[in-house]
C-alpha positions, 0 to 999 in steps of 0.5 A: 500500500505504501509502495503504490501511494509513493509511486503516484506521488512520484507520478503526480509530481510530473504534474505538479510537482515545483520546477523553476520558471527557467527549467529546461526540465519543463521542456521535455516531452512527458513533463510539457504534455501533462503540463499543458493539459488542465484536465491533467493538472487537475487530476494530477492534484487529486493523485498527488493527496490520495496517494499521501493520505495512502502512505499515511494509511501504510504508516498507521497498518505498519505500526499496528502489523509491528505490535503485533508480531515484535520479532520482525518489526526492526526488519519489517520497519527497515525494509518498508521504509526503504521501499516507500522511499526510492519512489519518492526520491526521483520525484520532482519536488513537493511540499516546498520550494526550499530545495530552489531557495539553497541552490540560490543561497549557494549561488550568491555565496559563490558570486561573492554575496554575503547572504546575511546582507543580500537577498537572493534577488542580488543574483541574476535571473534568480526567478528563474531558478525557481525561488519562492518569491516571498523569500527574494529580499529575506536575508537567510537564517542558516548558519555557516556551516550550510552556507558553505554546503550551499556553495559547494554543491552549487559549484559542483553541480554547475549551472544546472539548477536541478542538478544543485537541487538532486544534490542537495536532496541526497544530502537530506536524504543521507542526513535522514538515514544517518537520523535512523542509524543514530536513533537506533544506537540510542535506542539500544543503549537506552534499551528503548524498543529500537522498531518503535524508534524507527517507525518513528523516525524513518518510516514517518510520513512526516519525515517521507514527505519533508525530508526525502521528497522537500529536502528540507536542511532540518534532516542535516541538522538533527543528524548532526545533533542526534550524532553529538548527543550519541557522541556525549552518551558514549563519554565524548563529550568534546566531539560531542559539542563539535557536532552539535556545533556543526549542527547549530552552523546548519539552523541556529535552533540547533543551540538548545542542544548544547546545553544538554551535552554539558548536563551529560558531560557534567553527569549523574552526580553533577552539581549547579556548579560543575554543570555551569562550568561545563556550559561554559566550556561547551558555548565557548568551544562552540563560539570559537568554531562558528566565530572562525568558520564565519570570519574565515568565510568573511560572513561573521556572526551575521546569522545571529541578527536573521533569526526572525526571518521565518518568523515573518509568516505564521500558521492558521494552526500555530497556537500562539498565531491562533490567540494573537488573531483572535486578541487582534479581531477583537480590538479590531471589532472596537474600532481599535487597531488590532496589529499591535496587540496581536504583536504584542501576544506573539512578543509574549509567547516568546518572553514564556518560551524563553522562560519554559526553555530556561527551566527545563535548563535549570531545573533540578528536577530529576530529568533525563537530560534527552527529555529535557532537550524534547521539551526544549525543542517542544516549547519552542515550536509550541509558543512560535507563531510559526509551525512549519510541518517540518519543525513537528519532525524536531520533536516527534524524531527527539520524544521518540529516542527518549522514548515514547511509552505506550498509551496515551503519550503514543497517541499523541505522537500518532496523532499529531504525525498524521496532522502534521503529515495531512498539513504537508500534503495541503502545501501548495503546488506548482499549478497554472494560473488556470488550475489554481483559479479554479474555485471549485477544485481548490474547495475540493481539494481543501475538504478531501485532504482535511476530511481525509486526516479527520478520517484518519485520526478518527479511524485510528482512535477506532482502532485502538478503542480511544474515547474522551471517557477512557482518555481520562481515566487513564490520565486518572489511572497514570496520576494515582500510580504516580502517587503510589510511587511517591508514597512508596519512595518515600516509604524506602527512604524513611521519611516518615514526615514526606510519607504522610505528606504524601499519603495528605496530598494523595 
């Protein structure tokens, strides 16, 4: 099932899937005759969706097939993930034009361009590369480290913009199988169920459509981090931190890692201050490769001052956006202009993601150091106004080598994978002007894929019998277990006067 709906995607990218205005790919004979047949671009669309809501119904059928027969499940997660892949990397690009922004970035860097100062509108025929023009004049928000990535693929692949755009898809898909090998080490060391790690991980339609088919440079960060945090695990820190380094030289968020590498590093008996000494020397190790990385490549520090440049869209279904459009409508109902305080909202949910980011840092809360890095990393996107699908792959890939236990924590992984993954297919496709003013098909398409993932999720708490009532009473039956444990801790202890705290409090 998951083979046929990555072939159709392959197949209905030929239609619709992202090529630069100036392609000399839009002149080949198959790729010009679907293209120029409304008929075709239509159905073609329709493909494309059916088709991802079927690798989703694989996904889901492959989770359930693995808890049912343990014994094959890292063999069967392996081999399917793998099979539903190779389709989808020979597919033209879906889900975003991110590929066509690196092959851009990459050629301002080698036409001596500072990407920190100058958009990709300072290079020649840029359209024609295939750049989203919402991002002509944005200054880029990578670090040096892709930069560099950037320029030496370009350089490689020549004047051949979709030569520079397969390559930089192998990187990713490279990244994302370097993400799955590091993942199952962890998982093994953590005696974590490596087959529910992978599927996770590799097999996640969620991961399929934004690492392997859109290529998206996330898939290099977080193998590199994933790599740093398996390094400090093994008792190497130092290399450790030059990973995760490398990693925050590909995407600046990457920097929440480096704390936790000094909380592994300072170890189980750590102490406040031995831990601070151990962030020191993490963050200046860190500074002092980036700061050489960008003086050496004559860029600088000019990263740290473009880190808002994705934050000047927002999603429908980021809650942060959601409250900031219903404080701003509600000014603006008054009379009253309503943009003001809907910045002022987001500007607060980034005081409280400061401050939730900052506690699970310093709490002294017997917190498992990878746990600790999740909740950072959840707490970020959670309170951004900015939720791109590929940022959910940030916390599904780090809850998943923490270790995700099964019941309702798994649920909502589940869940939010098949959200996430249905928001991807929603993304928009490069489709005629005659196709897109369509009214009535793009309704159509609007209610088959958010009726689809309403069937699905639906579907799936069918299948596992969930309802609201049983939800409930397992978060009831999850607390007094919790208290249970207190008590009996307390017991072991000898601590009477906590015991009956405990047992007051219960």
């Amino acid at each position: 099932m998951g083979l046929v709906g990555s072939l159709f995607i392959a197949l209905g990218s030929l239609a619709v899937g992202w090529l630069g205005p100036g392609s000399n790919v839009r002149g080949w004979p198959i790729i010009q005759s679907v293209r120029g047949n409304d008929l075709l671009v239509h159905i073609s669309t329709f493909v494309v969706i059916g088709a991802g809501l079927l690798l989703v119904i694989a996904w889901l059928k492959l989770g359930s097939a693995m808890r049912k027969n343990p014994a094959d499940a890292l063999k069967r997660v392996i081999v399917t993930s793998v099979v539903w892949a190779l389709p989808l990397a020979f597919a033209v690009p879906l889900y975003s034009r991110d590929l066509f922004a690196y092959v851009g970035q990459g050629r301002l860097m080698a036409g001596g361009f500072n990407p920190y100062v100058d958009g990709i509108s300072a290079i020649q025929g840029w359209f024609n590369i295939g750049v989203d023009p919402m991002w002509a004049n944005a200054k880029t928000p990578y670090g040096p480290v892709y930069l560099w990535i950037e320029q030496i693929t370009v350089m490689v692949a020549g004047t051949s913009p979709i030569m520079a755009v397969a390559l930089f898809r192998l990187i990713a898909i490279i990244s994302a199988l370097a993400i799955a090998y590091f993942a199952y080490r962890i998982a093994l060391m953590r005696q974590v169920d490596p087959g529910k790690v992978l599927w996770l991980v590799l097999a996640s339609p969620v991961i399929m459509f934004n690492f392997v088919v859109a290529g998206h440079n996330d898939a290099l960060m977080l193998a590199l981090l994933i790599a740093g945090v398996y390094a400090a695990l093994k008792k190497h820190p130092i290399i450790g931190i030059l990973l995760v380094t490398a990693s925050v030289g590909v995407k600046p968020i990457a920097v929440l890692a480096l704390p936790i590498i000094g909380i592994i590093w300072a170890g189980q008996n750590r102490t406040v201050r031995s831990t601070i000494k151990y962030w020191i020397v993490s963050v200046a190790i860190g500074a002092a490769v980036l700061g050489a990385l960008g003086w050496l490549m004559g860029i600088g520090f000019g990263w740290v001052l473009t880190l808002a440049t994705p934050g000047s869209v927002s999603h429908w279904y980021a809650p942060v956006n959601i409250l900031a459009i219903a404080v701003g409508g509600a000014f603006g109902a008054f009379g009253l202009d309503g943009e003001m305080p809907a910045n002022i909202v987001k500007f607060i949910a980034i005081g409280v993601m400061v401050l939730v980011v900052a506690w699970v840092m310093l709490t002294k809360r017997n917190l498992d150091p990878l746990m600790r890095l999740a909740l950072a990393f959840t707490a970020t996107v959670v309170l951004s106004p900015v939720i791109h699908p590929w940022y959910a792959a940030w916390c599904i890939i780090l809850f998943a080598i923490v270790g995700i236990k099964e019941g309702l924590a798994t649920h909502l992984v589940v869940s939010a994978s098949i959200f996430f993954a249905c928001v991807s297919i929603a993304e928009g496709m490069d489709i005629s002007d005659s196709v897109q003013g369509d009214i009535l098909g793009y309704v159509i398409r609007t209610v088959f894929i958010t009726g689809g993932g309403i069937a699905l999720i639906i579907a799936y708490c069918i299948h596992e019998e969930l309802s609201v009532k049983l939800i409930v009473q397992r978060i009831r039956d999850a607390r007094e277990r919790r208290t249970v444990a207190k008590l009996q801790r307390a017991a072991a202890a000898g601590a009477p006067g906590r015991a009956t705290k405990a047992r007051t409090s219960a």
